[in-house]
N, C-alpha and C positions, 0 to 999 in steps of 0.2 A: 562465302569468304570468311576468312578467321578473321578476330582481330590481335593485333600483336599485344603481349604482355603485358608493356608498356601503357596501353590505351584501357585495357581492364585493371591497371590497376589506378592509373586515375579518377574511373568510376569508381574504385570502391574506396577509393580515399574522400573521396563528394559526396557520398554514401553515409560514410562515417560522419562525416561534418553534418549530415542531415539529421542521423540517428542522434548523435549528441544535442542539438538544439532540439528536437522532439522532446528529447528527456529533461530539458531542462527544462521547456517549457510547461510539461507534466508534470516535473518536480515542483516549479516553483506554484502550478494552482493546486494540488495537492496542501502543499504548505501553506499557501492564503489560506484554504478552507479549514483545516487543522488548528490553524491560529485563532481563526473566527469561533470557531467552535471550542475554544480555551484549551487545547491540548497542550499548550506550550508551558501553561502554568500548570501542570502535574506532573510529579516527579515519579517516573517509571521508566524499568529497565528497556531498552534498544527491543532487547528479545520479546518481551512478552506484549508491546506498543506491536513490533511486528508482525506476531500472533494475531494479536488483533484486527488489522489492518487486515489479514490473510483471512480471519473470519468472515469481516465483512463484503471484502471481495468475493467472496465465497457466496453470501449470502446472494448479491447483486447477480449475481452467472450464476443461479440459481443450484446451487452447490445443497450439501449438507449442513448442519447444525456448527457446531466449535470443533474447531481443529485443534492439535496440538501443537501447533507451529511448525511442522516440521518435525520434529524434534522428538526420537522415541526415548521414556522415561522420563523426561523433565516434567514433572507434574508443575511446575511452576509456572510456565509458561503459559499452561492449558488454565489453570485457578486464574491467571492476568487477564486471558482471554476471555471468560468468564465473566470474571466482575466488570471488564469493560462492556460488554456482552448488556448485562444485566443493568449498569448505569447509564448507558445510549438508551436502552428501552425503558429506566424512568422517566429521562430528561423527555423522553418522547409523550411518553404518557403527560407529563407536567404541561408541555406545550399546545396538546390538543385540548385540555380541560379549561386551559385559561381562557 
C-alpha cells in the first residue's frame, strides 16, 4: 500500500526538524571546542579557517596531507591551511613536553 503525498510529506518536514537540530547541536560543540582551543581570538579569513577545518577533517577520515580548500588557484587558502597545519602541531608538541 502507497502512502498519500500528504503523509510523506509530513515525514520529511519531521525530517527536516531533526536534521536542523543535529546541526545545531554539531555546530554548537564544534564552536565550544574552537573557543576552548582560542580560535575565536585569531583574526583569519572565513576561507582559509575553512580550509583548515577541511584539513583536519581530512586528517581524522584518514585522508591526505593539506588541501586546498577546495578552491583551484587560490594559493592563499592552501599557505592558511598550512600555517594552521604547522601551529596545532606546535601547540601539540608544547603540550606533550610540559
Amino acid at each position: 500500500m502507497k502512502k498519500p503525498s500528504s503523509k510523506i510529506r509530513d515525514e520529511i518536514a519531521k525530517l527536516q526538524e531533526q536534521l536542523k537540530a543535529a546541526e545545531t547541536r554539531e555546530a554548537e560543540r564544534i564552536g565550544r571546542i574552537a573557543l576552548k582551543a582560542g580560535l575565536g581570538e585569531i583574526e583569519i579569513e572565513e576561507a582559509v579557517l575553512q580550509a583548515a577545518f577541511e584539513d583536519l577533517a581530512k586528517r581524522f577520515r584518514g585522508g591526505q596531507g593539506v588541501s586546498n580548500g577546495g578552491k583551484k588557484g587560490n594559493g592563499e587558502a592552501g599557505a592558511g591551511a598550512s600555517t594552521a597545519a604547522v601551529t596545532h602541531g606546535a601547540a601539540q608538541g608544547d603540550t606533550g613536553e610540559a
